[in-house]
NUFIVEX-78718 format. One record per atom (N, C-alpha, C, O): x, y, z. Coordinates in steps of 0.001 Angstrom, whole numbers, padded with zeros to 6 digits, always signed. Atoms other than C-alpha are relative to their C-alpha. Layout:
// residues N
XYZ...
This chain:
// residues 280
+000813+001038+000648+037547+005432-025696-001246-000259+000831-001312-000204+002059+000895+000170-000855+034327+004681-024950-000559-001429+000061-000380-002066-000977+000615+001359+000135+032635+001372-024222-001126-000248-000729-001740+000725-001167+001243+000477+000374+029837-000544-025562-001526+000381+000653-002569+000795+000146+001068-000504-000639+027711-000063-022678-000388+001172+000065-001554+001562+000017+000043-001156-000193+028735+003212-022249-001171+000651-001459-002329+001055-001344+000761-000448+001029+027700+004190-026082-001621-000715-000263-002418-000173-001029+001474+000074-000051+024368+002484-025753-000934+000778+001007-002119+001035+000793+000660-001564-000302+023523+005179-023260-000225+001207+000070-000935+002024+000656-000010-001643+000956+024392+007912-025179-000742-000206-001209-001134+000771-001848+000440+000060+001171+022950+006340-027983-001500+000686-000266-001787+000890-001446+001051-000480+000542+019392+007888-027733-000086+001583+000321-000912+002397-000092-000600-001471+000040+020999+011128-026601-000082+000136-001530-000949+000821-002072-000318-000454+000902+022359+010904-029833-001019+000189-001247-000753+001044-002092+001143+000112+000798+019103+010236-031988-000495+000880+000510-000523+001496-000556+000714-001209-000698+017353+013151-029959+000740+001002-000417+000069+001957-000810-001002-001429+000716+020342+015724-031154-000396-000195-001608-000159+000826-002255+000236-000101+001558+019110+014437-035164-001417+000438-000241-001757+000873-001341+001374-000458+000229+015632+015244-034801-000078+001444-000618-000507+001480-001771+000295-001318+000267+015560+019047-035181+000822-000098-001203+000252+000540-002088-000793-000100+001763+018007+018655-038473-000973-000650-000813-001327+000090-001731+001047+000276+000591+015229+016237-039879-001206+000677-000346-001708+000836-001459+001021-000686-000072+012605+017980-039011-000383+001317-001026-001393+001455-001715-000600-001519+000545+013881+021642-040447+000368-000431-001434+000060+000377-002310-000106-000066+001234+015072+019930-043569-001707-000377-000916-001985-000060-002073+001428+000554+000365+011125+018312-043933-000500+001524-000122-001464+001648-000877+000927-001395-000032+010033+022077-043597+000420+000476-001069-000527+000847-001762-000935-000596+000881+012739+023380-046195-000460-000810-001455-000622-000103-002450+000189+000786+000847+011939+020696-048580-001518+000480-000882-001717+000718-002074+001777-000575+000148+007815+021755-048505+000176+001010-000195-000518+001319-001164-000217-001153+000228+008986+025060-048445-000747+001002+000850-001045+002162+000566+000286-000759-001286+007701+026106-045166+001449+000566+001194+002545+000057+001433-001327-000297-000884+009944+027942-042690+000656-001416+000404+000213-002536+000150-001118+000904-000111+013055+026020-041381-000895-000161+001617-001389-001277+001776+000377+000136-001163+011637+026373-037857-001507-001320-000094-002363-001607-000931+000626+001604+000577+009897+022961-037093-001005-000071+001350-001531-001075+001830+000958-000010-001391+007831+024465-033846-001273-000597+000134-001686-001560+000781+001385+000160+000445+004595+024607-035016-000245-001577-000559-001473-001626-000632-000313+001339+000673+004912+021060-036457+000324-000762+001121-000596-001537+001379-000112+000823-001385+006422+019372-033073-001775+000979+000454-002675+000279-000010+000268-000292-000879+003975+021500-031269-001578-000727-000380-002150-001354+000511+001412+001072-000070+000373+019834-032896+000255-001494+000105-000614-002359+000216+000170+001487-000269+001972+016643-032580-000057-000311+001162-000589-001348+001558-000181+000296-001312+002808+017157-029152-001246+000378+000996-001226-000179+002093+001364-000148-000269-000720+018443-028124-000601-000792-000276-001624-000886+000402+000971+000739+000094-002081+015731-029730+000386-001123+001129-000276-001368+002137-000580+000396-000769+000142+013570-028243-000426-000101+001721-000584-001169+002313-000234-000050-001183-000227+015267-024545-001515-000189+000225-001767-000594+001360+001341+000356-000393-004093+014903-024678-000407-001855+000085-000889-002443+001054-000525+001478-000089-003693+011141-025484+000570-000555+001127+000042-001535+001652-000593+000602-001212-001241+010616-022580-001200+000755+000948-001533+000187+001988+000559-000726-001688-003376+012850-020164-001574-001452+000164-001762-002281+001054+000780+001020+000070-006509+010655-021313+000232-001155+000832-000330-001313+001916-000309+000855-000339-004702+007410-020912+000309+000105+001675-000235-000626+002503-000291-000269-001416-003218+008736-017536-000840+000180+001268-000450-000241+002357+001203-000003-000310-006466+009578-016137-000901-001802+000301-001517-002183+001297+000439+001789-000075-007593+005449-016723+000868-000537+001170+000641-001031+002274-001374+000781-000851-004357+004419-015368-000321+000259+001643-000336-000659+002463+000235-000364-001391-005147+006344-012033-000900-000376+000358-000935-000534+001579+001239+000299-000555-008563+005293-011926-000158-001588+000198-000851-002270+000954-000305+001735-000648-007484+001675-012072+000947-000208+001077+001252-001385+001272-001049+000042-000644-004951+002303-009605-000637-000491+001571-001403+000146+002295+000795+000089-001316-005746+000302-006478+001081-000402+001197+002090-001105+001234-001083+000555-001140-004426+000279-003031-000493-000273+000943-001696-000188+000696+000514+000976-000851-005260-001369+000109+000065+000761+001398+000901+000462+002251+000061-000981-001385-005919+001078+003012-000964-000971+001055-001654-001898+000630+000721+000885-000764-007517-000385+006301-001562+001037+000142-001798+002245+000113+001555-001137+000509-011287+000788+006062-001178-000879+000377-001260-002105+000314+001660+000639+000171-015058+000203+006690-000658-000079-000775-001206+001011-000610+001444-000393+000382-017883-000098+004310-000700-000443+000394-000517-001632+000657+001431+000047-000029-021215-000019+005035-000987-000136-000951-001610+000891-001223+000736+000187+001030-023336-001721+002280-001375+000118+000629-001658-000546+001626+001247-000420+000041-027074-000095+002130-000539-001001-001253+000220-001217-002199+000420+000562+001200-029507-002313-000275-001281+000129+000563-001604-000808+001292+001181+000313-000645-032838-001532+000784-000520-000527+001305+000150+000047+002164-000290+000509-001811-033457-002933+004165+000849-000989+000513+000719-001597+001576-001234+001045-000232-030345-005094+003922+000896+000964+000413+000684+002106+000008-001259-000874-000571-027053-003490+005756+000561-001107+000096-000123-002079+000417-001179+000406-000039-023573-005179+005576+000745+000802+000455+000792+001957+000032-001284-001169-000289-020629-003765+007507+001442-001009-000311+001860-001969+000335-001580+000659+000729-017105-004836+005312+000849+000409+000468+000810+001154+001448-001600-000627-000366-013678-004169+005581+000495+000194-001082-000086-000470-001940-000362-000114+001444-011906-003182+002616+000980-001067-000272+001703-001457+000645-001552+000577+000181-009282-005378+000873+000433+000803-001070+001652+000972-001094-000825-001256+000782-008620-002821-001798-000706+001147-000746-001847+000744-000971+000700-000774-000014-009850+000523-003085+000811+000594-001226+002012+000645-001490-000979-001041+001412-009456+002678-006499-000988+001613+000124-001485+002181+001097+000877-001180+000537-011291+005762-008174-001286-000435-000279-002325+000224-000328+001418+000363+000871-013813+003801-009498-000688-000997+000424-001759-001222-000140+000428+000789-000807-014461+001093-007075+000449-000710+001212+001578-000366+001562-000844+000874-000719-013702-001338-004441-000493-001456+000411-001539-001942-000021-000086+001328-000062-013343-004694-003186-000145-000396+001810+000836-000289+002545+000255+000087-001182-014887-005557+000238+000335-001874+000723+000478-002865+000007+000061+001502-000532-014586-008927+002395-001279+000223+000653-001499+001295+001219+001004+000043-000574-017960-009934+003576-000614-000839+000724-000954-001763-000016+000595+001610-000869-019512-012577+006262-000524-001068-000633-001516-000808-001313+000646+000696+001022-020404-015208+004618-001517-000705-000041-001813-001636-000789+001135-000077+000082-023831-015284+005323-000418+001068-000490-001641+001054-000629+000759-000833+000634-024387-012216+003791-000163+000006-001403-000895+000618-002181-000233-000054+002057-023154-013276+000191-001673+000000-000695-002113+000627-001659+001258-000123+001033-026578-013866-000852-001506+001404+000128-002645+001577-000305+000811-001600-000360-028069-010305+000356+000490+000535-000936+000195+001693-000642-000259-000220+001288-026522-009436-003255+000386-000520-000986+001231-001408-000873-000645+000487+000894-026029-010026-006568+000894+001045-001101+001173+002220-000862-000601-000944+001166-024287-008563-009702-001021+000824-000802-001981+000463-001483+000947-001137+000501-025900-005731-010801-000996+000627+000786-001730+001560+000462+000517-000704-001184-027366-004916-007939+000064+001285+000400+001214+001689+000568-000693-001227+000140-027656-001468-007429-000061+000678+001921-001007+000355+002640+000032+000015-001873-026723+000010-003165+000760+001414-000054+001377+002020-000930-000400-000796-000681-025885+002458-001235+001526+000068+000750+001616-001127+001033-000853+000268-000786-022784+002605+000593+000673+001404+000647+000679+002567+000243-000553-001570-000582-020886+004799+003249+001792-000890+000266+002066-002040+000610-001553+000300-000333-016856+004537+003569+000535+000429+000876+000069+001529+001172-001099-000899-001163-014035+005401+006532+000684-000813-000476+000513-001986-000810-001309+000693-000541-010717+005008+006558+000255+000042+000945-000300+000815+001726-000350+000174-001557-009034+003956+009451+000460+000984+000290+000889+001748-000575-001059-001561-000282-007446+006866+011687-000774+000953+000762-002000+000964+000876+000642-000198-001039-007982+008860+014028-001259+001209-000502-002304+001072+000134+000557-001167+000714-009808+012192+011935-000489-000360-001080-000982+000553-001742+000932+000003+001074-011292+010363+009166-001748-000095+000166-002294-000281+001254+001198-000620-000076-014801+011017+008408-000778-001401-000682-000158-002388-001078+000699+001210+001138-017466+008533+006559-000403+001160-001422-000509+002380-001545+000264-000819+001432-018238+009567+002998-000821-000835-001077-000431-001751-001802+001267+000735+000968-021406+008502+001049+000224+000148-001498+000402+001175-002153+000394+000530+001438-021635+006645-002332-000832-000288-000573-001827-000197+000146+000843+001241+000723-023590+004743-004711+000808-001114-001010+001925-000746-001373-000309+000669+000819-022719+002265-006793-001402-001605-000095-002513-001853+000374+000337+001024+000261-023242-001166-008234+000719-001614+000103+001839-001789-000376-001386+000905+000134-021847-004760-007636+000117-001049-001400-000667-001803-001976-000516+000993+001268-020159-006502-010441+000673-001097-000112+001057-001597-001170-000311+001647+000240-018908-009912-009029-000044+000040+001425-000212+000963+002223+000185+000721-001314-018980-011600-006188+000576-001680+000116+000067-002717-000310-000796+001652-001081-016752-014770-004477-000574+000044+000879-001365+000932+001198-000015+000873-000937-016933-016893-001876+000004+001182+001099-001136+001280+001555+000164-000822-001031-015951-013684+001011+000195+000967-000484+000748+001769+000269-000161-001193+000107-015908-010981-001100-001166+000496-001097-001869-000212-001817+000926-000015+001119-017957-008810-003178+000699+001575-000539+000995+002383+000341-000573-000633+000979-016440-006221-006248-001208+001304+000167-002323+000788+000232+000603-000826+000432-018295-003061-006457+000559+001122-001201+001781+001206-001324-000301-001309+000513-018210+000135-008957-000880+000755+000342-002098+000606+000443+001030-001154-000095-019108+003312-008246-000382+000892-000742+000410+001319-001582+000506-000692+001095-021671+005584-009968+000733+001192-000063+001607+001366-000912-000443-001580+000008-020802+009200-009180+000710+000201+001739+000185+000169+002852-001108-000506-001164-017646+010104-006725-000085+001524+000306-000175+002459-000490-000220-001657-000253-017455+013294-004732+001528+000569-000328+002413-000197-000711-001369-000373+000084-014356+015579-004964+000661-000553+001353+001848-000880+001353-000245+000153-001115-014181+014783-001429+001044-001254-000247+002265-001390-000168-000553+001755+000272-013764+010882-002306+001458+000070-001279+002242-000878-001336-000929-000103+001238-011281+011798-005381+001250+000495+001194+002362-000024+001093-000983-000539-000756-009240+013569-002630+000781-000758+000911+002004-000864+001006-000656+001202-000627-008989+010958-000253+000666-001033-000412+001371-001460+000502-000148+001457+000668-008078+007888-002263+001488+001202-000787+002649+000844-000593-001486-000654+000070-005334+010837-003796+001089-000453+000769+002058-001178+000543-000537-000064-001626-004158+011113-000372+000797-001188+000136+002009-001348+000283-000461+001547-000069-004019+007460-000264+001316-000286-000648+002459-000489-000237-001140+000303+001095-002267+006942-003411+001601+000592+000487+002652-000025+000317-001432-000890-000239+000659+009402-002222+000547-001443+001225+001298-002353+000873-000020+000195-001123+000617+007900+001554+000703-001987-000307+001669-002536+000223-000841+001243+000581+001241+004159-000287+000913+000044-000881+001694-000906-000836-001204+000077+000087+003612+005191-002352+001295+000306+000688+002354+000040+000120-000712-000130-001129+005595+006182+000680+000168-000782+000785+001211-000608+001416-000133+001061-000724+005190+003308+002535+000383-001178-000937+000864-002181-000410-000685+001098+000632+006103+001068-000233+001504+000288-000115+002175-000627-000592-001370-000609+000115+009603+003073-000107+000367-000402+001525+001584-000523+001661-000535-000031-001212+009706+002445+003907-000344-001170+000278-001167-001459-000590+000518+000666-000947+008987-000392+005926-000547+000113+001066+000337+000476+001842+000157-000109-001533+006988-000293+009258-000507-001004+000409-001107-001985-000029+000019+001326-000516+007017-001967+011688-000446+000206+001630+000025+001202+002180+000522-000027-001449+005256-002532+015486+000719-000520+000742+000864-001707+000449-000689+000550-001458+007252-003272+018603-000566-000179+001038-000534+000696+001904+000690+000103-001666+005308-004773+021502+001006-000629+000698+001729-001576+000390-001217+001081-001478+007467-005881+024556-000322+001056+001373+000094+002213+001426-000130-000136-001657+006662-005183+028385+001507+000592+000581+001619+001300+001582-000901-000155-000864+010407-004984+028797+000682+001464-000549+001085+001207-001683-000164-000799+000253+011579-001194+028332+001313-000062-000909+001484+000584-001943-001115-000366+000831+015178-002071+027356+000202-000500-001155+000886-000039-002069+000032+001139+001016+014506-005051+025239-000298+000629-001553+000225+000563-002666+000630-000917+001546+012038-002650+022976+000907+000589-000164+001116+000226-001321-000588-001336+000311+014413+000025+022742+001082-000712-000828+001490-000226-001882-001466+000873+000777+017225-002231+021424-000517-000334-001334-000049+000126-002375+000896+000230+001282+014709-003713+018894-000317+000884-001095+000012+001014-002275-000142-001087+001073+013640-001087+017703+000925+000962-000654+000633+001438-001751-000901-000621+000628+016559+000805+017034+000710-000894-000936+001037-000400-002015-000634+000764+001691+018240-002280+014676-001168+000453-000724-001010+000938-001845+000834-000373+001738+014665-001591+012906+000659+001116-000219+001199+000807-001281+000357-001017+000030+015395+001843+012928+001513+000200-001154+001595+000866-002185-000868-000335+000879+018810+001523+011573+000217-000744-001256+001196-000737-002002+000042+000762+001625+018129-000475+008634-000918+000748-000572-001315+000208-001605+001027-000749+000602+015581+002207+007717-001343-000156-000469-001900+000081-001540+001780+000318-000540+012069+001234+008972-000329+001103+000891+000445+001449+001783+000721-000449-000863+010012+003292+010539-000838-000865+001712-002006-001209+001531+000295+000652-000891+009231+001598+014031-000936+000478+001068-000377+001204+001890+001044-000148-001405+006117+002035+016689+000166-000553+001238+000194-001777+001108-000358+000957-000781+006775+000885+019950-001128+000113+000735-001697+001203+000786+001061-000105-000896+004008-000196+022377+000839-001247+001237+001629-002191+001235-000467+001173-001476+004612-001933+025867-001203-001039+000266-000911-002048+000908+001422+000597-000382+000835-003427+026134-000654-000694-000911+000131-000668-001859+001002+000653+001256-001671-005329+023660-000797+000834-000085-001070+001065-001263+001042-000772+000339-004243-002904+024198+000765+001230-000644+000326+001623-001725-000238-000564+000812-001838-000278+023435+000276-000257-001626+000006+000592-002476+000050+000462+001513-001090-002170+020027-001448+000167-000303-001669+001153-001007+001419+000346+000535-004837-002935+019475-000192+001553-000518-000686+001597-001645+000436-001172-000270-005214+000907+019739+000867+001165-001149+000445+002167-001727-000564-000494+001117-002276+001832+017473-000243-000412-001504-000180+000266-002530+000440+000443+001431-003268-000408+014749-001060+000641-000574-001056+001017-001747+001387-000773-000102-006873+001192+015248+000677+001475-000943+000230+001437-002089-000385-000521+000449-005059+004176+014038+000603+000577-001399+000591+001734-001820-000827-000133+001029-002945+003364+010863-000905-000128-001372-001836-000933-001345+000986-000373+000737-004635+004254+007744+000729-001612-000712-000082-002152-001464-000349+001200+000953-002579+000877+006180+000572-000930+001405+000846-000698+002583-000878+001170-001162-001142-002416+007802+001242+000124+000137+001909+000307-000881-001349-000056+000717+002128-002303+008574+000584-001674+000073+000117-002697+000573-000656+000782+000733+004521-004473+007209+000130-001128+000672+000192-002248+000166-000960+001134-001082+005655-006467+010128-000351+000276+001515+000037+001406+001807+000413+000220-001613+004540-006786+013879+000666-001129+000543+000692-002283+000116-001396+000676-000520+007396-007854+016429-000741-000364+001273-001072+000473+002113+000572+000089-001966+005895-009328+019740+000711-001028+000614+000722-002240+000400-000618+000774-001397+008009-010202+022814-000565-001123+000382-001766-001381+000450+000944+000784-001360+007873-013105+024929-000113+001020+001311+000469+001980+001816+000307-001000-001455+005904-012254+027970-000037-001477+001138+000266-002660+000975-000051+001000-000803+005471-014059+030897-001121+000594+001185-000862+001407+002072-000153+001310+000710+003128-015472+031084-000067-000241-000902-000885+000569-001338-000201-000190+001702+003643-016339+027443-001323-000167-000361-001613+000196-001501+001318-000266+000523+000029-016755+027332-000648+001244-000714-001409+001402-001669+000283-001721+000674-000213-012931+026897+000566+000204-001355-000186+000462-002294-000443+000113+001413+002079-012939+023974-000999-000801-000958-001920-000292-001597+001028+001179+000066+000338-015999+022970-001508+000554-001099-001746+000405-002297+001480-000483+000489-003279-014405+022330+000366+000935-000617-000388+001208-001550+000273-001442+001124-002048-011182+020736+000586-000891-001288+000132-000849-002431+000076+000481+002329-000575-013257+017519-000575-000955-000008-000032-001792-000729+001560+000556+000947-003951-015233+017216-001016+001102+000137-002194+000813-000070+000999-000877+000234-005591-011851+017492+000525+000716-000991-000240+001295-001762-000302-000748+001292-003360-010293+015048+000328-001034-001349+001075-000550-002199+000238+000504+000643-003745-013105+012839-001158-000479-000462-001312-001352-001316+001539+000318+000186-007260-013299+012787-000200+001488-000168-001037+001527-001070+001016-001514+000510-008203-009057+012443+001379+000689-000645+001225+001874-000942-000556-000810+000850-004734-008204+010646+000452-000964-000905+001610-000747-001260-000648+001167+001050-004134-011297+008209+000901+000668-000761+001835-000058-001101-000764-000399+001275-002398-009001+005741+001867+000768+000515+002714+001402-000115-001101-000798-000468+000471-007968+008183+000796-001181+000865+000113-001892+001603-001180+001516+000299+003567-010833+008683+000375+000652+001517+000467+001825+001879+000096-000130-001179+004050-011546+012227+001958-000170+000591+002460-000816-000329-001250+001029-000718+008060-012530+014283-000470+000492+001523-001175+001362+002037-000340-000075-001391+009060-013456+017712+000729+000280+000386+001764-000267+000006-001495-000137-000439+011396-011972+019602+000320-000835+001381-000739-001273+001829+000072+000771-001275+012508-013852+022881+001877+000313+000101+002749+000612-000714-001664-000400+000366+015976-013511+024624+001113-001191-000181+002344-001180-000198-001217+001254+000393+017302-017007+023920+000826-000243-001375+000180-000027-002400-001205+000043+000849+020118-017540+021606-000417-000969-000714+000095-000795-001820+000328+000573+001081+018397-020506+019784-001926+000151+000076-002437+000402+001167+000876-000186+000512+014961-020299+018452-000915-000752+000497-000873-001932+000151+000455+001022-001259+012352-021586+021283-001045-000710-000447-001350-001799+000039+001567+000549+000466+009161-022331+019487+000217-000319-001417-000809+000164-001895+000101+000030+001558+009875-023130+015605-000137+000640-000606-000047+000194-001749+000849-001289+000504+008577-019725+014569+000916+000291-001476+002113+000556-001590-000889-000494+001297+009598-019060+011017+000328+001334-000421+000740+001685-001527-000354-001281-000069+010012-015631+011841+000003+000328+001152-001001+000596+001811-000217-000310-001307+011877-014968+014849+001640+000195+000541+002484-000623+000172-000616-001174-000182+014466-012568+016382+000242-000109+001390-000571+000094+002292-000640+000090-001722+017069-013254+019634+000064+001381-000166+000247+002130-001125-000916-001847+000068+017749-009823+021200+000793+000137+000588+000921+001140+001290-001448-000263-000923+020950-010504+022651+000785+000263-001218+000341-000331-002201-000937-001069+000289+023634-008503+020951+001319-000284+000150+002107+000524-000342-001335+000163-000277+026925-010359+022208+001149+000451-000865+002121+001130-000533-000717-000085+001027+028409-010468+018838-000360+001423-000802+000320+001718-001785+000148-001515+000729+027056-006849+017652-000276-000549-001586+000289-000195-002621+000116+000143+001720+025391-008714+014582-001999+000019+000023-002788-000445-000800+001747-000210+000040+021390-007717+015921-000468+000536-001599-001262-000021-002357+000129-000716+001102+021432-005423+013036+000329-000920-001435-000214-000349-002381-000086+000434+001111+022346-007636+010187-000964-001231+000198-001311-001791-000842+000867+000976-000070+019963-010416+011824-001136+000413-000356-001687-000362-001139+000679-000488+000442+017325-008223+011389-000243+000295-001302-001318-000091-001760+000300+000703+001402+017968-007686+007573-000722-001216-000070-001891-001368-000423+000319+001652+000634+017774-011434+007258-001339-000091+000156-002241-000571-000530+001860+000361-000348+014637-011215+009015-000584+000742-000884-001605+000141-001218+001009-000899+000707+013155-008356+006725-000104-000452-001753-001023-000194-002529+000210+000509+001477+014336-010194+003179-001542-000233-000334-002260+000430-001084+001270+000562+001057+011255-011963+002448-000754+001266-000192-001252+001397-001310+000830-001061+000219+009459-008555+003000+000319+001005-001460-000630+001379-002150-000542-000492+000929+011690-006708+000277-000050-000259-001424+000631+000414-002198
């Protein structure tokens, strides 16, 4: 016997096995062969040009948020942005806010792009801008190279891979502390960076073509050092969610994201979940 649920997911199995009997009797009826090829096959050409069309839009609206420079050109005006998100067909810069009025909508500029990393290149545009807020300003662009179609590909792949993983930064001075840390990330299935220094962080972030997810920083001592790196990574990485780790057993500073690394009870690893929910 089968169930309810069960037969509602056979059920369009089963409408897909009546087609070709419909079909073949519609041919038989007209009095064209029984074979119903030719008949699926212009619908399905019409069909596959339609989806390819549509599919084509879909990608070109498709935007994702890589860490990046532009360089807005307007005649003897220059702006240097940061990206907050990027497609096929345009992007979306943050800008000083004294420069907002060095453009308007419809404005037509120059611009040069990098992504972050260590081998990317800059790559010249044109476009036009089509809105503008308070710290940001909307552009589209006129004519893309293959170059630029390739990269922003690239992209597209590189974020859908990281929306499947988590990563995550490990700063801590203390060799064993990181290593512990990072391995609960590692076994809940994050990808984890470890740095011992701030400059080495500063230097890895410099690197990552996206933010990652989550940045873990030790107490140090003097906690001042800790201290300044999460108001520096809250001021040049806003888009990347900060915890503390420290080795006391209750929670020293209020931090609404923060991570003992003592281990007594062998439950680091499920504390860590807890800590990664909101991210999920």
């Amino acid at each position: 016997m089968v169930d309810v649920a069960e037969s509602r997911l056979w059920a369009p199995w089963r409408a897909r096995r009546r087609v070709p009997n419909t079909l073949s009797l519609i041919g038989s009826t007209l009095g064209a062969p029984r074979s119903y090829r030719g008949l699926l096959a212009v619908q399905s050409e019409d069909w596959l040009a339609k989806y390819q069309h549509l599919d084509q839009e879909r990608r070109r609206d498709v935007r994702i948020s890589p860490k990046g420079t532009v360089v807005l050109l307007a005649g003897g005006d220059t702006c240097r942005c940061r990206i907050v998100n990027l497609s096929h067909g345009g992007v979306l810069v943050t800008v000083p806010v004294e420069a907002g009025d060095m453009f308007v909508p419809g404005r037509s500029l120059e611009l040069e792009l990098q992504i972050d990393g260590k081998s990317s290149q800059w790559i010249r545009l044109s476009g036009r801008v089509v809105r503008i807020e308070a710290t940001t300003i909307a552009m589209t662009f006129d004519k893309v190279s293959v170059e630029f179609i390739q990269l922003v590909d690239e992209m597209l792949g590189a974020s859908y891979g990281r929306r499947r993983i988590l990563s995550v930064i490990s700063v801590d001075t203390d060799a064993d502390r990181r290593a512990r840390i990072a391995e609960a990330f590692r076994v809940v299935g994050c990808t984890v960076v470890t740095v011992s220094t701030p400059l080495e962080m500063i230097v890895r972030l410099g690197e990552l073509q996206f933010e990652p997810d989550l940045i873990v920083i030790a107490s140090s001592r003097p906690s001042a050092t800790s201290d300044d790196l999460r108001r520096f990574v809250e001021r040049e990485h806003p888009g990347a969610r900060l915890a503390a780790v420290s080795d006391q057993l209750i929670n020293p500073g209020g931090e609404s994201q923060w991570l003992s690394s003592m281990d007594a009870d062998g439950d680091l690893v499920n504390r860590v979940r807890r800590l990664l929910l909101p991210l999920v």
